[in-house]
PDB file of N, H, CA, C and O in Angstrom:
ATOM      1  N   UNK A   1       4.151  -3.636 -13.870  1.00  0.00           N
ATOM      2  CA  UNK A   1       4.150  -2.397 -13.129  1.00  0.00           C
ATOM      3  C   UNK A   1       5.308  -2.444 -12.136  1.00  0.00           C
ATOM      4  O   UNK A   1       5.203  -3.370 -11.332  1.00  0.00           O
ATOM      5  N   UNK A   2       6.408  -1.660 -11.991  1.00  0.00           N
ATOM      6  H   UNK A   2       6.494  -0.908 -12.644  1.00  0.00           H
ATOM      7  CA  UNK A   2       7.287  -1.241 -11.153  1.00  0.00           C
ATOM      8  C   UNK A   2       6.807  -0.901 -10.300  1.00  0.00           C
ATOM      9  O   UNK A   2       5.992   0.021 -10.338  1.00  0.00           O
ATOM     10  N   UNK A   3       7.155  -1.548  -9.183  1.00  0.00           N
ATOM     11  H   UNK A   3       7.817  -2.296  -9.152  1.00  0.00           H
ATOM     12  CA  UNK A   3       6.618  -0.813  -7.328  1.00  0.00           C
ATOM     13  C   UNK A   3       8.180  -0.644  -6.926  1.00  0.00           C
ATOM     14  O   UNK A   3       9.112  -1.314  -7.370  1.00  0.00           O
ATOM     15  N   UNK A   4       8.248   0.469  -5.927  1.00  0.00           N
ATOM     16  H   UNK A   4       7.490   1.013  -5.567  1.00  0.00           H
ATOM     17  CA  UNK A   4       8.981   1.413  -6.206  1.00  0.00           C
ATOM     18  C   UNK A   4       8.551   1.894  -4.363  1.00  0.00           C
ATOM     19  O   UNK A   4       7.441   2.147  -3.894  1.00  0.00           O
ATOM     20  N   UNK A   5      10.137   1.873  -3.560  1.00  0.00           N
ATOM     21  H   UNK A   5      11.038   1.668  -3.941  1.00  0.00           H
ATOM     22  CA  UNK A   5       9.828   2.231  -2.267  1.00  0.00           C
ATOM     23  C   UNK A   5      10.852   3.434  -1.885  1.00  0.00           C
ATOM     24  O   UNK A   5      11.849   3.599  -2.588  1.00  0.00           O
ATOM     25  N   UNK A   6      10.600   4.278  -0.763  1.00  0.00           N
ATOM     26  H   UNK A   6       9.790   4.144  -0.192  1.00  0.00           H
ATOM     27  CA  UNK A   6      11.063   5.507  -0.855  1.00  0.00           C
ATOM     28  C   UNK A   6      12.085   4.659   0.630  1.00  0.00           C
ATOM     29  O   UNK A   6      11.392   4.243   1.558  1.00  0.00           O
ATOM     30  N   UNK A   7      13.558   4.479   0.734  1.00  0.00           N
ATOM     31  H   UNK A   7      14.121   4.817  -0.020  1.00  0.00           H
ATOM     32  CA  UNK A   7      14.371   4.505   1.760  1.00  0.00           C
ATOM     33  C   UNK A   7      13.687   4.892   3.140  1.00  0.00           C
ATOM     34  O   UNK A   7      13.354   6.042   3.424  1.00  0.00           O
ATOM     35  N   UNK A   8      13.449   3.317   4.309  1.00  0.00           N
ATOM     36  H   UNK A   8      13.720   2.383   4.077  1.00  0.00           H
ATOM     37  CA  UNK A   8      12.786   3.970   5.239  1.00  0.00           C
ATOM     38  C   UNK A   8      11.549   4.023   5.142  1.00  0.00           C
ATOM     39  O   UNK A   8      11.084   4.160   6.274  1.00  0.00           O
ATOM     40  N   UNK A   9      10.777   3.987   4.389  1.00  0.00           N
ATOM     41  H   UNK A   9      11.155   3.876   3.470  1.00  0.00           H
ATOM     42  CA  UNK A   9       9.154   3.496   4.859  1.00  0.00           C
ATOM     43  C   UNK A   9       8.552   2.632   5.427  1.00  0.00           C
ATOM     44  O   UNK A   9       8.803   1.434   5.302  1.00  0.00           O
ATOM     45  N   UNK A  10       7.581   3.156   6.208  1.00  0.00           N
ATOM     46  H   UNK A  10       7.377   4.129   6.310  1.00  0.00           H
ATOM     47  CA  UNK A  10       7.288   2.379   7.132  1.00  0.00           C
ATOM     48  C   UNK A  10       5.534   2.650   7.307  1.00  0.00           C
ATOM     49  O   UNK A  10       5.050   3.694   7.746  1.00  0.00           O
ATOM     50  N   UNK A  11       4.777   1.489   6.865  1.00  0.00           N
ATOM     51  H   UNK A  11       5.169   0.641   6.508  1.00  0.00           H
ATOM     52  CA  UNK A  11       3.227   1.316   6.415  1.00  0.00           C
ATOM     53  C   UNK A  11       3.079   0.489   7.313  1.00  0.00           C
ATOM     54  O   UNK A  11       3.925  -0.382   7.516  1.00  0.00           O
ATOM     55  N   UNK A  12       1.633   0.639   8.241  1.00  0.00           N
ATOM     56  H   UNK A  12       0.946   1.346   8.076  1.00  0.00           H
ATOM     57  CA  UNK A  12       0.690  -0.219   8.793  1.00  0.00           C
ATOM     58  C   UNK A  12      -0.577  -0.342   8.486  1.00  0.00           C
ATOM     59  O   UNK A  12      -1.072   0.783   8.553  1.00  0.00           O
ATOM     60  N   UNK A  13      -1.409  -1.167   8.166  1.00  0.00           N
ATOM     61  H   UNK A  13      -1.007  -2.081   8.112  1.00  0.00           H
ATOM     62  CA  UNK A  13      -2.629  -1.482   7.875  1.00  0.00           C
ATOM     63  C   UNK A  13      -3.802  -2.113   9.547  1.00  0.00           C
ATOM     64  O   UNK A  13      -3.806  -3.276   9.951  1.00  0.00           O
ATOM     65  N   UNK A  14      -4.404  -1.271  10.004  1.00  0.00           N
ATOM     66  H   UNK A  14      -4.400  -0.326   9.676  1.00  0.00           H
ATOM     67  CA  UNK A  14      -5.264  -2.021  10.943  1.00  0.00           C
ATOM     68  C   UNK A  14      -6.798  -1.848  10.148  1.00  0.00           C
ATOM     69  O   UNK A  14      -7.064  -1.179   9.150  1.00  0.00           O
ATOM     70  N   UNK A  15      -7.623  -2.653  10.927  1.00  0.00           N
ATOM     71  H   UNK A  15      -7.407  -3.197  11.738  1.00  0.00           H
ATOM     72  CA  UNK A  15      -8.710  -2.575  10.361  1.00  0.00           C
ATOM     73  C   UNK A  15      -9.407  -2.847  11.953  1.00  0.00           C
ATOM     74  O   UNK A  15      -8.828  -3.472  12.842  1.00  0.00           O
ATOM     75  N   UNK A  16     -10.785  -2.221  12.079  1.00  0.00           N
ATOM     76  H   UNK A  16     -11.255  -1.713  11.357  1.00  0.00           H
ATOM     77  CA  UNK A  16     -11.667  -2.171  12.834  1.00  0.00           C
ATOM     78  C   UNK A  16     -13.308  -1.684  12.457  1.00  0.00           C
ATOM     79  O   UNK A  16     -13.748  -0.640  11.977  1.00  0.00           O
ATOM     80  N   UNK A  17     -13.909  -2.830  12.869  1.00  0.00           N
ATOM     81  H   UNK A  17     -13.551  -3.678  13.259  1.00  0.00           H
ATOM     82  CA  UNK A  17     -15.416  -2.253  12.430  1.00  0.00           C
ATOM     83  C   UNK A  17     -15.694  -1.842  11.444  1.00  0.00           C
ATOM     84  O   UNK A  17     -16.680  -1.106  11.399  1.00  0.00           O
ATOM     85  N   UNK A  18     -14.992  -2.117  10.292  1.00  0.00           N
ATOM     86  H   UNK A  18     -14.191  -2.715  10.329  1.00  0.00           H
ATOM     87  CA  UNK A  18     -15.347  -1.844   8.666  1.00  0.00           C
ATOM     88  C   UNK A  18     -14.706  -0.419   8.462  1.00  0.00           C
ATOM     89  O   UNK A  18     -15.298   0.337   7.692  1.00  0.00           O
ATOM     90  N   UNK A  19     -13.819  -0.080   8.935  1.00  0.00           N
ATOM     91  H   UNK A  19     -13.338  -0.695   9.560  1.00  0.00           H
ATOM     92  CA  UNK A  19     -12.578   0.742   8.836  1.00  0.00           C
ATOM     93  C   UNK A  19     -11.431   0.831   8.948  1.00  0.00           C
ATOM     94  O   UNK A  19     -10.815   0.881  10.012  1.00  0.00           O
ATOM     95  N   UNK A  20     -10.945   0.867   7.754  1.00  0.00           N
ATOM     96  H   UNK A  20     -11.445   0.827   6.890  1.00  0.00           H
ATOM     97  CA  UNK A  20      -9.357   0.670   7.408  1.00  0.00           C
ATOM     98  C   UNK A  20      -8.639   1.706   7.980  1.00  0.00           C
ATOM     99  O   UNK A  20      -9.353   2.708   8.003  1.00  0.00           O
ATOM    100  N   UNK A  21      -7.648   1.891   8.406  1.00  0.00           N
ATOM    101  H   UNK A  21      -7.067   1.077   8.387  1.00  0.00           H
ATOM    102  CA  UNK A  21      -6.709   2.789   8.876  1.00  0.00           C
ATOM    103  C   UNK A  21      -5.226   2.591   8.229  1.00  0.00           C
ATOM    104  O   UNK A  21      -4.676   1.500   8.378  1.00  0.00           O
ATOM    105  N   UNK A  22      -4.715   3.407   7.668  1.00  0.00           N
ATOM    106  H   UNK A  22      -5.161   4.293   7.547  1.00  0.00           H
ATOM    107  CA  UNK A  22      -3.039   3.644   6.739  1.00  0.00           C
ATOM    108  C   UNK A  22      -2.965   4.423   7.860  1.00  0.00           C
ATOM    109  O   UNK A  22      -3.627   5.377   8.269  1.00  0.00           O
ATOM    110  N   UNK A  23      -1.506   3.485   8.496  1.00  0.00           N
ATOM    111  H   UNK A  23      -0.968   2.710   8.164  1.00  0.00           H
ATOM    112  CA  UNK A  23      -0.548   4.816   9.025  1.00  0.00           C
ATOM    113  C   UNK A  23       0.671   4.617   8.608  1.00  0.00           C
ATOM    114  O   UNK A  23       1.103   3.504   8.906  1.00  0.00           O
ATOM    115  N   UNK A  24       1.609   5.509   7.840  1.00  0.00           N
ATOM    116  H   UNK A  24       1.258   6.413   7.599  1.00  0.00           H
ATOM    117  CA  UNK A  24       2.517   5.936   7.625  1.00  0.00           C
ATOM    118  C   UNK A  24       3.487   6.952   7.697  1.00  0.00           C
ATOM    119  O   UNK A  24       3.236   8.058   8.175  1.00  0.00           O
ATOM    120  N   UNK A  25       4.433   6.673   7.307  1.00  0.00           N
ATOM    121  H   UNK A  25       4.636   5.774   6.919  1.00  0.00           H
ATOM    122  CA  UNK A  25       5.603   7.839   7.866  1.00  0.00           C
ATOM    123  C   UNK A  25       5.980   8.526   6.143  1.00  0.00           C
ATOM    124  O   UNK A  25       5.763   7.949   5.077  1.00  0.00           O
ATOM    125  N   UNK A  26       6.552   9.814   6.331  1.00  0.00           N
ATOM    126  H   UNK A  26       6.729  10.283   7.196  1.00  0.00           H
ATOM    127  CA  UNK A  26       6.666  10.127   5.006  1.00  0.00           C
ATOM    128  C   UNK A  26       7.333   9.368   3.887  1.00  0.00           C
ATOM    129  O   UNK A  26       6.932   9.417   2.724  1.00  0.00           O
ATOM    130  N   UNK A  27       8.241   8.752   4.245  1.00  0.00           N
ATOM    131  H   UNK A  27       8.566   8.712   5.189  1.00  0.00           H
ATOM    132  CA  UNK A  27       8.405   7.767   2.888  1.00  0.00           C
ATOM    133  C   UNK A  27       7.292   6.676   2.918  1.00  0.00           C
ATOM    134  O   UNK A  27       6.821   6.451   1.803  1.00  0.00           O
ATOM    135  N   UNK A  28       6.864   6.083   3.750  1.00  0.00           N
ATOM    136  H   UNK A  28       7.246   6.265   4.656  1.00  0.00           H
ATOM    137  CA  UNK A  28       5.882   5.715   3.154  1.00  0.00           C
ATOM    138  C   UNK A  28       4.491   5.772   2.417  1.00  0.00           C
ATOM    139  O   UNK A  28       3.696   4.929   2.002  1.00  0.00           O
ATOM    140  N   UNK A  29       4.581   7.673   2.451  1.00  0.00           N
ATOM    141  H   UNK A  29       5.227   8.358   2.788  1.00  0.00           H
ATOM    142  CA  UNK A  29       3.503   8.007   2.167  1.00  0.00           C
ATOM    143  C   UNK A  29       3.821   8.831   0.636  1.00  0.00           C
ATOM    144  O   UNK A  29       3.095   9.534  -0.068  1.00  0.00           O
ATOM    145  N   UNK A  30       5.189   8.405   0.502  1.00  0.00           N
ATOM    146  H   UNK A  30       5.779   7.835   1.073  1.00  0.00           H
ATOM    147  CA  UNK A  30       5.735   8.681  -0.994  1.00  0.00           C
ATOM    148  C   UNK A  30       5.410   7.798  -1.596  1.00  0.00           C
ATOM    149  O   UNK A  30       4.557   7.899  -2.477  1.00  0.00           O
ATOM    150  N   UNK A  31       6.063   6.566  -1.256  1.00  0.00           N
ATOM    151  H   UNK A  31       6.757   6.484  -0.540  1.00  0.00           H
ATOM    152  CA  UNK A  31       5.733   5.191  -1.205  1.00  0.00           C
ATOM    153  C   UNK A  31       4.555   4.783  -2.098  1.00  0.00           C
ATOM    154  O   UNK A  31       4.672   4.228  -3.190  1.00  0.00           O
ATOM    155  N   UNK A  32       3.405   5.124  -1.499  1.00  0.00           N
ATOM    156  H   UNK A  32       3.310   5.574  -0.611  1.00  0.00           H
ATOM    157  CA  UNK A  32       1.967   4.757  -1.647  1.00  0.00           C
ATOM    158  C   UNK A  32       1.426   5.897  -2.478  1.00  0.00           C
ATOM    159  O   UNK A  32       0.318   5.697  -2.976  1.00  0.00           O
ATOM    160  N   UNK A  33       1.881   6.802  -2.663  1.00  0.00           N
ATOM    161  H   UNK A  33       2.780   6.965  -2.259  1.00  0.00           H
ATOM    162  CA  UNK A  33       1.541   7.895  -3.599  1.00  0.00           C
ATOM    163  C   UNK A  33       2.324   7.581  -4.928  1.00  0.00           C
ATOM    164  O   UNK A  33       2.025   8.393  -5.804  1.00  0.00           O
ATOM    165  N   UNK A  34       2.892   6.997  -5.178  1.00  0.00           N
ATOM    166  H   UNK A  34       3.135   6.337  -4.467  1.00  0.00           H
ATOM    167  CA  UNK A  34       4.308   6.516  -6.047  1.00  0.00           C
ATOM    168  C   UNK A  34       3.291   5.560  -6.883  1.00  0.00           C
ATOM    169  O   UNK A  34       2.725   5.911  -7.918  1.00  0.00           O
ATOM    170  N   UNK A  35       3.151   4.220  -6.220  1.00  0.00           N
ATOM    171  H   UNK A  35       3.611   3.936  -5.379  1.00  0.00           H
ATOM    172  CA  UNK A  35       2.700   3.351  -6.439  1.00  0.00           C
ATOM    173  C   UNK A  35       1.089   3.218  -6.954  1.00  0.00           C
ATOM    174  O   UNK A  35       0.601   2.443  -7.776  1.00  0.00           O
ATOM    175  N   UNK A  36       0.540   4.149  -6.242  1.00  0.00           N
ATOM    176  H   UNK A  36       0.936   4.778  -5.574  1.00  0.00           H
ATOM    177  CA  UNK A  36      -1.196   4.803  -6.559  1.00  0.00           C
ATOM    178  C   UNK A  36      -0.808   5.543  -8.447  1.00  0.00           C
ATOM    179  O   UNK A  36      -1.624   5.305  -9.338  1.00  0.00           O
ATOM    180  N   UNK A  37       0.006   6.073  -8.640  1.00  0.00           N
ATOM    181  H   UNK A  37       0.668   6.267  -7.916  1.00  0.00           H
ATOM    182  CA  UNK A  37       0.037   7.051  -9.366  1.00  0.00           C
ATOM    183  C   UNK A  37       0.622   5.840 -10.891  1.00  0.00           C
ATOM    184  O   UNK A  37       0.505   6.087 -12.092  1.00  0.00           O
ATOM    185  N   UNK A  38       1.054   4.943 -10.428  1.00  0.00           N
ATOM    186  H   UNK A  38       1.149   4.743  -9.453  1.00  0.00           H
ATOM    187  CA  UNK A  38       1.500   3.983 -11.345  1.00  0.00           C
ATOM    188  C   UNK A  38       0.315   2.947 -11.649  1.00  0.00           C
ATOM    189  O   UNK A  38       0.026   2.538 -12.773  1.00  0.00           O
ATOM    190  N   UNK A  39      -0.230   2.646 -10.624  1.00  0.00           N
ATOM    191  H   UNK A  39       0.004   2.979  -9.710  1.00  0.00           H
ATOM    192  CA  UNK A  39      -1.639   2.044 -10.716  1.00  0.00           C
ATOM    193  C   UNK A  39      -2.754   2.383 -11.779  1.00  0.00           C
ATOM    194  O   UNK A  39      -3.323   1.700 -12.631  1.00  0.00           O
ATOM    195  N   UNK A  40      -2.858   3.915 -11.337  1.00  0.00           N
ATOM    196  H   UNK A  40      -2.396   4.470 -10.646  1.00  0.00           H
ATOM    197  CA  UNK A  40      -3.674   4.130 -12.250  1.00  0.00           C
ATOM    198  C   UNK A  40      -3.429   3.890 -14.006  1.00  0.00           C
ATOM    199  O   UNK A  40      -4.338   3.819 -14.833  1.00  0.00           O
ATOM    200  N   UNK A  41      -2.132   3.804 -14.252  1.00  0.00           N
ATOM    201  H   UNK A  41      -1.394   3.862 -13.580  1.00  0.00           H
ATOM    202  CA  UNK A  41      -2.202   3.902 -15.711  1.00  0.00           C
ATOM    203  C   UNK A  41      -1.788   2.306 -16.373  1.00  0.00           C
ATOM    204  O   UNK A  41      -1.120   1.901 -17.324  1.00  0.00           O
ATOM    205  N   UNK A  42      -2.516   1.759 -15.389  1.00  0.00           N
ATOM    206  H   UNK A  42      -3.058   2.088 -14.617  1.00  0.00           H
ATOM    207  CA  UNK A  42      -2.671  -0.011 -15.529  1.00  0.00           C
ATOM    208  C   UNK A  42      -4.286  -0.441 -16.182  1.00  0.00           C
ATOM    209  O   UNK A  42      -5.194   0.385 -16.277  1.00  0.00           O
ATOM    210  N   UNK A  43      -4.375  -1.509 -16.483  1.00  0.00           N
ATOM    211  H   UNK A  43      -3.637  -2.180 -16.406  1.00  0.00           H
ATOM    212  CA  UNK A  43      -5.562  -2.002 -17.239  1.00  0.00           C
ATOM    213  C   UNK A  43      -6.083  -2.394 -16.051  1.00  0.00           C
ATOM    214  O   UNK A  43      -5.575  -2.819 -15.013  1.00  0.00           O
ATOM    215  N   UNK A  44      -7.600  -2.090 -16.525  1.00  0.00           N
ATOM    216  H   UNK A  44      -8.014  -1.744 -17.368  1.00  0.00           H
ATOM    217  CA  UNK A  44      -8.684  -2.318 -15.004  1.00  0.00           C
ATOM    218  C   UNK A  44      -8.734  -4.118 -14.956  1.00  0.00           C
ATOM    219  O   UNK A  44      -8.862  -4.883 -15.912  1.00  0.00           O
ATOM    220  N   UNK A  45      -8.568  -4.485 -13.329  1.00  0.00           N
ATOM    221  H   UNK A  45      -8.465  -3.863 -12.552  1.00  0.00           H
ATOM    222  CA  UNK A  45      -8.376  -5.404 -12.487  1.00  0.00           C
ATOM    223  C   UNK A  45      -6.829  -5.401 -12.121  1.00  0.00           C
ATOM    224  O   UNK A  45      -6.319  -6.046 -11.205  1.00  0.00           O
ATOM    225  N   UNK A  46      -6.390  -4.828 -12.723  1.00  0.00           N
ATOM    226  H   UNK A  46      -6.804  -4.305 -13.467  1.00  0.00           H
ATOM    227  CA  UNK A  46      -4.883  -4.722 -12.070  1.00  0.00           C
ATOM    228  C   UNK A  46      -4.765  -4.251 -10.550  1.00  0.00           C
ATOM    229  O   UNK A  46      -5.498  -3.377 -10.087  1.00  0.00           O
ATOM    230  N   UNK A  47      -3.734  -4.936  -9.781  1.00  0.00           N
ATOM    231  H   UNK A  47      -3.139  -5.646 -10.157  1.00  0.00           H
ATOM    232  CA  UNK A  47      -3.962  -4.385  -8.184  1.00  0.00           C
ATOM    233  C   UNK A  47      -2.585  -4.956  -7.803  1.00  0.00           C
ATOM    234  O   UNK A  47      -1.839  -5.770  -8.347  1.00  0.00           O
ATOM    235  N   UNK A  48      -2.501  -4.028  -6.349  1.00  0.00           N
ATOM    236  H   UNK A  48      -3.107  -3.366  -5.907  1.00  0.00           H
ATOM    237  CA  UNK A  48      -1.340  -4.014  -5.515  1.00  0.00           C
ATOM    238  C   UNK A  48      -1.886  -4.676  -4.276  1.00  0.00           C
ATOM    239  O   UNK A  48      -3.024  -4.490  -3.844  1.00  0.00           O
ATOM    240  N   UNK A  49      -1.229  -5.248  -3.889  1.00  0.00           N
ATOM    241  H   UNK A  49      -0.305  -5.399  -4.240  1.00  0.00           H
ATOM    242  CA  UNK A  49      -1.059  -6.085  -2.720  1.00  0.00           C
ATOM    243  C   UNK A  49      -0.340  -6.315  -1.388  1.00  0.00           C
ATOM    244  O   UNK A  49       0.618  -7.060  -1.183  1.00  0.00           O
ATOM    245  N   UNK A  50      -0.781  -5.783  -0.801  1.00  0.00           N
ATOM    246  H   UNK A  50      -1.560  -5.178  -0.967  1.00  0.00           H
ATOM    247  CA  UNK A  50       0.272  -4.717   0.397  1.00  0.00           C
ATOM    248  C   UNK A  50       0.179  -6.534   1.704  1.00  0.00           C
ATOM    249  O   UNK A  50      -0.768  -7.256   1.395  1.00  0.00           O
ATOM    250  N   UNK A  51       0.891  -6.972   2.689  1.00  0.00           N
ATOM    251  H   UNK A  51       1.661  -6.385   2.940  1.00  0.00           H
ATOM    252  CA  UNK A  51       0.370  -7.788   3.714  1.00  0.00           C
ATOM    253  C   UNK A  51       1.997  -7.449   4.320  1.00  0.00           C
ATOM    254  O   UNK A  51       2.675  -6.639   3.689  1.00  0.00           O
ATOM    255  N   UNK A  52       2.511  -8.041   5.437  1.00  0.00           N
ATOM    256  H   UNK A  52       1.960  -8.699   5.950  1.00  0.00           H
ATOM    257  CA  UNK A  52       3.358  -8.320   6.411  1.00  0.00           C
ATOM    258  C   UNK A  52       4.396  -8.969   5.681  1.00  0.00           C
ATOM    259  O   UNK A  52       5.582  -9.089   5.988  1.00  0.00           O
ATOM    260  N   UNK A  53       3.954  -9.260   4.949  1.00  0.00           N
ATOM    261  H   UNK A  53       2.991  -9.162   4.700  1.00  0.00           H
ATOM    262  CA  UNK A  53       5.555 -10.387   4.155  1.00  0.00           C
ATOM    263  C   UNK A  53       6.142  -9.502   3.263  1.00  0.00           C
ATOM    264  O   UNK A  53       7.320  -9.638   2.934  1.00  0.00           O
ATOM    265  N   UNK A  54       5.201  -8.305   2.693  1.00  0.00           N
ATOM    266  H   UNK A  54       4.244  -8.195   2.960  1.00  0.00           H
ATOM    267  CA  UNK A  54       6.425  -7.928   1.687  1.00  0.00           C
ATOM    268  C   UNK A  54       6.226  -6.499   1.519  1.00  0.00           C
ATOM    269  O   UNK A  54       6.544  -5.803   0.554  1.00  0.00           O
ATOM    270  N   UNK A  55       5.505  -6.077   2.884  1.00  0.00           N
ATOM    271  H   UNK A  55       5.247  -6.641   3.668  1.00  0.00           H
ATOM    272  CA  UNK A  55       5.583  -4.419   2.871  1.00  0.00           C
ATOM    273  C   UNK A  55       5.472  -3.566   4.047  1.00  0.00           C
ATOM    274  O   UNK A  55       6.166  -2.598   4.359  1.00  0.00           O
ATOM    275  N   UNK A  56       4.419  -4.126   4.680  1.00  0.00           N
ATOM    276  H   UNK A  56       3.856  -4.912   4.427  1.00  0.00           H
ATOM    277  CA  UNK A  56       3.628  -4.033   6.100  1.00  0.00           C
ATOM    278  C   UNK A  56       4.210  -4.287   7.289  1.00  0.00           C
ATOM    279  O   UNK A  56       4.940  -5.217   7.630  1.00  0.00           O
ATOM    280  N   UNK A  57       3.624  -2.947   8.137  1.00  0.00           N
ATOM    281  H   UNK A  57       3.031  -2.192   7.860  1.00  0.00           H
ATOM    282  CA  UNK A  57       5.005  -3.753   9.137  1.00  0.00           C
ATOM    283  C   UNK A  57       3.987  -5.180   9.828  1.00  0.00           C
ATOM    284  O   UNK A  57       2.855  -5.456   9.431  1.00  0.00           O
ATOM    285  N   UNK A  58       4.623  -5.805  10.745  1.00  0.00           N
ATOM    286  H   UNK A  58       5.542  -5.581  11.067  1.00  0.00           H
ATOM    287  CA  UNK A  58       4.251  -6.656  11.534  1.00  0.00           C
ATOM    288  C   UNK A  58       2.930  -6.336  11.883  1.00  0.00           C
ATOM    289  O   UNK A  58       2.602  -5.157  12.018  1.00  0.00           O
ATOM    290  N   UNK A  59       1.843  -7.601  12.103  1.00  0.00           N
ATOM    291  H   UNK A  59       2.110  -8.558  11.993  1.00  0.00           H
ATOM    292  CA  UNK A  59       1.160  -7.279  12.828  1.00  0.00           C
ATOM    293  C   UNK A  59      -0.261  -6.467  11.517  1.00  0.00           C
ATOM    294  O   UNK A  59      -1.476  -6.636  11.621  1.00  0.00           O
ATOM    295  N   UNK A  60       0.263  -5.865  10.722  1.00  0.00           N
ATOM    296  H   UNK A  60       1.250  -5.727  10.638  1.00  0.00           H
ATOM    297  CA  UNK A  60      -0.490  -5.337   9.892  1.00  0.00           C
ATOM    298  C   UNK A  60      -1.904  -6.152   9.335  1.00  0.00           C
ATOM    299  O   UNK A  60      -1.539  -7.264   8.954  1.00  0.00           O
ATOM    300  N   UNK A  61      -3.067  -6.023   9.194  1.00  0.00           N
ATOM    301  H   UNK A  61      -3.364  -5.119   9.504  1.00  0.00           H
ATOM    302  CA  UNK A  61      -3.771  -6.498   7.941  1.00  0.00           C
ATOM    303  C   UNK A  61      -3.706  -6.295   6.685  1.00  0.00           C
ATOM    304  O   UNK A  61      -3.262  -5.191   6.369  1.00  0.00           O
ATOM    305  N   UNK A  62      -4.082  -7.184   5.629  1.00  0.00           N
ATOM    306  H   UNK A  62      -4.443  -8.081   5.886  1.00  0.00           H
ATOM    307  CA  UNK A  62      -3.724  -6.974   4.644  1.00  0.00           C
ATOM    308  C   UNK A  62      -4.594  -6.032   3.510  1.00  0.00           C
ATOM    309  O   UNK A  62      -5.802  -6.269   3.522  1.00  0.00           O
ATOM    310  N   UNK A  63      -4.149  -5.012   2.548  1.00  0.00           N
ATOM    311  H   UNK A  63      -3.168  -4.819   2.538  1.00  0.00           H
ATOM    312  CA  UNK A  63      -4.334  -4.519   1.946  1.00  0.00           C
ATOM    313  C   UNK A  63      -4.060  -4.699   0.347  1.00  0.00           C
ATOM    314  O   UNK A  63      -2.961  -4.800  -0.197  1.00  0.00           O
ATOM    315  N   UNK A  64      -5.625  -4.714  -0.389  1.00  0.00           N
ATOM    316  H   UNK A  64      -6.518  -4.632   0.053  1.00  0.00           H
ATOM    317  CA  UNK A  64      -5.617  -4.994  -1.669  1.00  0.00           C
ATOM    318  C   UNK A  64      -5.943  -3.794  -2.241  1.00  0.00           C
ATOM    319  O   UNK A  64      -6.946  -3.241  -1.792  1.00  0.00           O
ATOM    320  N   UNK A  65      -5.000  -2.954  -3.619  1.00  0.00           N
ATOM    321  H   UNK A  65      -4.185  -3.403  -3.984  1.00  0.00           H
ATOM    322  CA  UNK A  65      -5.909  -1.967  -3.739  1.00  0.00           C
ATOM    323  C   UNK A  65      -5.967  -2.300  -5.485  1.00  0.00           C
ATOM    324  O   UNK A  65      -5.145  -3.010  -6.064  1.00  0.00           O
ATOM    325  N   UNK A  66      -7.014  -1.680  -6.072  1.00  0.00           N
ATOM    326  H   UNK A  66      -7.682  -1.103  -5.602  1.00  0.00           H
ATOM    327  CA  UNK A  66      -7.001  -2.406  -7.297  1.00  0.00           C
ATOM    328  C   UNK A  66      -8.039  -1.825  -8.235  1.00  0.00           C
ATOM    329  O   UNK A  66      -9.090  -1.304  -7.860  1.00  0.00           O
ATOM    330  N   UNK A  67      -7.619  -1.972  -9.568  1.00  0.00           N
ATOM    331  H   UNK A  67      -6.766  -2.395  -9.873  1.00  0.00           H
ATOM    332  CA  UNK A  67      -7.997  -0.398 -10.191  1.00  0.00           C
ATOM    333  C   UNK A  67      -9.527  -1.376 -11.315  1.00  0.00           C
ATOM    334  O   UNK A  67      -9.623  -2.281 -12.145  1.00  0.00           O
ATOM    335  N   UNK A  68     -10.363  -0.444 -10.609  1.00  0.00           N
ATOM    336  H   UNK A  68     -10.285   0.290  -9.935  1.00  0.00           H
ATOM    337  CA  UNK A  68     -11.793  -0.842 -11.700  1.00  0.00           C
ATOM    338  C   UNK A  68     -11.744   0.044 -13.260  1.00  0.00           C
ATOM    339  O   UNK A  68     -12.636  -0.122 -14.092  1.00  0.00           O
TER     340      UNK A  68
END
């Protein structure tokens, strides 16, 4: 699967009390719409893997998303 980033995105992941929070800026919300839309036409257990090292800004928690 090609992951695929829009120039300039910029994704954070927090989490609190069993709630995730995405905040992003519009390329990153191309970004993640891009990547969702490629996901789906993957074989189930396939998943994306979002953390601080290779997407997220700083500081972020990490995000698994992953297709049943």
């Amino acid at each position: 699967m090609d992951i695929n980033w829009t120039d300039g995105f910029t994704i954070k992941v927090s989490t609190c009390d069993r709630t995730a929070v995405i905040s992003a800026n519009r390329e990153g919300l191309l970004s993640l719409a891009a990547q969702l839309t490629a996901l789906a036409s993957e074989a189930p257990g396939c998943h994306i893997h979002y953390d601080q090292y290779n997407s997220l800004e700083e500081s972020s928690d990490e995000l698994i998303i992953e297709k049943i």
